[in-house]
Structures are given as structure tokens and as C-alpha cells.
C-alpha positions in Angstrom: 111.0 65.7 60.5 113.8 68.6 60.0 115.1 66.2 57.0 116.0 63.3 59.0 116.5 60.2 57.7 114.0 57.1 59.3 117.4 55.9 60.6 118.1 59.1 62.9 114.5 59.0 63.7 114.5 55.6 65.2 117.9 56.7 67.3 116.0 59.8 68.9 113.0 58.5 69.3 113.9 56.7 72.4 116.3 59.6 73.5 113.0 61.1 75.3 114.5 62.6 78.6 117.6 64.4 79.0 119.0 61.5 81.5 119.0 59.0 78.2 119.8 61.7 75.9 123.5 61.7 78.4 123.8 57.8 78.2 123.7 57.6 74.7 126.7 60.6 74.4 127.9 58.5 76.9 128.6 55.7 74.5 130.2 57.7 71.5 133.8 57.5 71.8 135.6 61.0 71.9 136.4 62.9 68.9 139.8 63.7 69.4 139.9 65.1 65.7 143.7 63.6 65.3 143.3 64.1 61.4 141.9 67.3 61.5 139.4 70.1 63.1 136.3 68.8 63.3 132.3 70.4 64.0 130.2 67.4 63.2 126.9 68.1 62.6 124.5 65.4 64.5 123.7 63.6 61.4 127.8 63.6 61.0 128.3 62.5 64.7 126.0 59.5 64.2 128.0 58.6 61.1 130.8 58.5 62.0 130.5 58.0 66.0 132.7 60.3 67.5 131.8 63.5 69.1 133.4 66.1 71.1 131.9 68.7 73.6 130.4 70.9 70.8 129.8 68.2 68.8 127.8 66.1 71.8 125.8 69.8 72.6 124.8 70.1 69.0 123.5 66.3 69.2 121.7 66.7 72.9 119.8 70.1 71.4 118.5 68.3 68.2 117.8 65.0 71.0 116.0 67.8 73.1 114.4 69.6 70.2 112.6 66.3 69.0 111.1 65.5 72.1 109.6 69.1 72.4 112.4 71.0 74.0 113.8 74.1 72.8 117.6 72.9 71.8 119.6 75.2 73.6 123.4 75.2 74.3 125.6 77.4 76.6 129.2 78.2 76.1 131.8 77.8 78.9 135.2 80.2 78.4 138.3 79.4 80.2 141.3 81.6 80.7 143.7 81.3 77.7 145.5 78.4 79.3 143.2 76.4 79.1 140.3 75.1 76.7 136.4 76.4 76.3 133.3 73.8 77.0 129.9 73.9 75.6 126.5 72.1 76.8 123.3 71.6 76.0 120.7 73.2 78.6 117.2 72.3 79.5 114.9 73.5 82.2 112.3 70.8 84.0 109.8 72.5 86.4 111.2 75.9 86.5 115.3 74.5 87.1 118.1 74.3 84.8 119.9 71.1 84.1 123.0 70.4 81.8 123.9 67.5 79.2 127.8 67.6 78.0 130.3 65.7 76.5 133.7 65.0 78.3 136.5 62.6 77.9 137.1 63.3 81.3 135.2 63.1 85.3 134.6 66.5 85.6 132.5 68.9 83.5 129.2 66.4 83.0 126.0 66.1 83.5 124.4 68.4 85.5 120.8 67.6 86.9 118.1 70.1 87.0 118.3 71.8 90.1 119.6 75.2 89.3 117.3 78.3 89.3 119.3 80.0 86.8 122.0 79.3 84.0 124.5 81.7 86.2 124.2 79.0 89.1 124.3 76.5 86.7 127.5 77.2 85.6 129.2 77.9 88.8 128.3 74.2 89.7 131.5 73.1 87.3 134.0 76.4 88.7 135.8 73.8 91.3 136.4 71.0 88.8 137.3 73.8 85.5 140.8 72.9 86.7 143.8 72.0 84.5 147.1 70.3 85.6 149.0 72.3 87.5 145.6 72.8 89.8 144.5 76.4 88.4 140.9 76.9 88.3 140.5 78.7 84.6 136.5 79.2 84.2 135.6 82.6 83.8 132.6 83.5 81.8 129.3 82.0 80.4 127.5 82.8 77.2 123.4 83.0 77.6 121.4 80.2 76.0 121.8 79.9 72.7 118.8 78.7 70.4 120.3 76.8 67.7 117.0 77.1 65.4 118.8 80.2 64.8 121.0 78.3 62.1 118.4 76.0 60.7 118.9 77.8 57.4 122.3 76.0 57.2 120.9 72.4 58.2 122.7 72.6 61.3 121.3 69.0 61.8 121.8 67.4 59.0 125.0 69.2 57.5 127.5 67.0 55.4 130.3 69.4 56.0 131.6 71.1 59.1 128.9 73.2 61.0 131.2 76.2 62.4 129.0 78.5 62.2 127.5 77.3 65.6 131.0 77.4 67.1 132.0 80.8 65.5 129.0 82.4 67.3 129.2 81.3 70.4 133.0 82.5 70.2 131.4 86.0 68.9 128.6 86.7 71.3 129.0 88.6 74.5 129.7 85.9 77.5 128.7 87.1 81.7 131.9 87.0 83.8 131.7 85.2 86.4 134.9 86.9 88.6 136.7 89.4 89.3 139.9 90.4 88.9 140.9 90.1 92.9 138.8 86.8 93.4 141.2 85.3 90.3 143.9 87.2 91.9 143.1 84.9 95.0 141.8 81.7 93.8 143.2 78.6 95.6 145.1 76.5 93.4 143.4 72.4 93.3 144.5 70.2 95.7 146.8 67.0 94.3 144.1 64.5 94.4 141.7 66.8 92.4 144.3 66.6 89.8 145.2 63.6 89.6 141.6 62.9 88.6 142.3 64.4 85.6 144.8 62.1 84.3 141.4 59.6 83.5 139.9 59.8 80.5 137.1 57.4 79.6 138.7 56.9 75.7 141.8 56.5 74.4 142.7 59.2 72.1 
């Protein structure tokens, strides 16, 4: 199935609600990419064990995809000072939940309790923070279906997928301000903050 091997089979097969699909990310150590720029395909994440944000989103829609799912991701854009977040999206009974790869508390998994993706992603505006206590989310992409790029083995690539990356960078993306509410946005207090100096690896 999609070219996998029996050995990614037998990792997915278990993998069969979105809840396990998040443990299992859970236990890949971050992808830092220290020697280089990295967009491990899932069949590249499991070889080598490391994942970041798109990487973990690319592996949770193939995770969703087997089990029946459509494998959908969602990009997250920050203002320029700070850094862009991707998850995989899934919908059970009519709501929207979120899987997502962090080295950090904030910005996880989301359960599926959101009517739409817009409401979805306003449920991570308070913790998109970065150190000096901005709030720096601004806009959301639609769902993106990755079967789009099945014709590059987005899968089960050997070399970089940034195709998938690329896109989501290209496609139009719903603000989710404007300019007076940034104008007035309430900087983080110090305790949200310091939160942010955890990070679940070492990198």
C-alpha cells in the first residue's frame, strides 16, 4: 500500500486514531536540522527518527490516510519575527481536531472540538508567543490534501520533499486580524514566557 515497505506497515497499523498517531510523534526526538535544512519524507522521518513540525504533519497525514482519513495539513504563519507551524487536521463527528509536532508546551495537540478550521486555529493565538511576550499568529492556510503530491512519492521520498513546504508557503492563507487588533494586542504575561524556555529535547 502507496509503496510502503512491511516495516512501515507494521508501524501504522497500530497508529489507528489520531490520539496514538500524537504519542508516537510524541516519541521522535526533534529535528533540529543542525547539519542542514531538512523536509523528511515519512519514510525518511522513520529512518532516521527525527522530525520537525512539517515533518511530524507529513507523517500524521500518511498515519491518517492509512486508517481511512483524508491526510490533510494546515499551515500556521507568524509575523516575520517569529517562525510558521504546520499540522495535520482531522474531523470526527462533524469537529476539527489537530495533531502537531513541537519541541515546546504550546502549539500541540488539539482535540476535536472545533466546528471549523478558522476556530481551530484561533485555539493556539494565546500561546503563538515568542520571548519577549508578542503574540505573532496571523493567518491560516485551508486544508491542504497532500494526495495532491503523490506523483512525487511524498511518502516514501529518499530526498527532501519541499514541494509540500513550498506550497503551502505559495497558497493564499485567511488573516486572522487586523491591523488595529495587532496594533492593540496585549503582550504575554512573564510566566507565559517563561514556559517557553522548556523544550522536551535537547537540540
Amino acid at each position: 500500500m502507496f509503496g510502503l515497505t512491511d516495516r512501515e506497515l507494521s508501524i501504522l497499523k497500530p497508529l489507528d486514531t489520531p490520539r496514538k498517531i500524537q504519542d508516537y510523534l510524541e516519541k521522535i526526538p526533534e529535528n533540529s536540522c543542525n547539519d542542514r535544512d531538512t523536509c523528511l519524507s515519512p519514510r525518511m522521518m522513520l529512518r532516521e527518527k527525527r522530525a520537525h513540525c512539517v515533518e511530524g504533519a507529513m507523517f500524521a497525514a500518511l498515519a491518517l490516510r492509512f486508517h481511512g482519513d483524508r491526510p490533510l495539513v494546515v499551515d500556521l504563519t507568524a509575523s516575520r519575527r517569529d517562525l510558521d507551524h504546520v499540522i495535520a487536521v482531522f474531523r470526527r463527528g462533524g469537529y476539527w481536531g489537530a495533531i502537531s509536532k513541537t519541541n515546546y508546551p504550546v502549539l500541540r495537540y488539539r482535540e476535536p472540538v472545533y466546528r471549523t478550521i478558522r476556530e481551530l486555529v484561533m485555539s493556539y493565538f494565546h500561546e503563538y508567543i515568542i520571548g519577549d511576550g508578542s503574540k505573532t499568529l496571523r493567518s491560516f492556510s485551508r486544508p491542504v490534501n497532500l494526495s495532491r503530491f503523490d506523483d512525487i512519492g511524498w511518502m516514501t521520498a529518499e530526498e527532501d520533499v519541499w514541494a509540500v513546504p513550498e506550497h503551502l508557503a505559495d497558497i493564499p492563507h485567511v488573516p486572522i486580524l487586523t491591523r488595529s487588533q495587532i496594533a492593540a494586542l496585549r503582550l504575554a504575561d512573564p510566566i507565559e514566557r517563561d514556559v517557553l524556555q522548556i523544550e522536551e529535547w535537547d537540540t
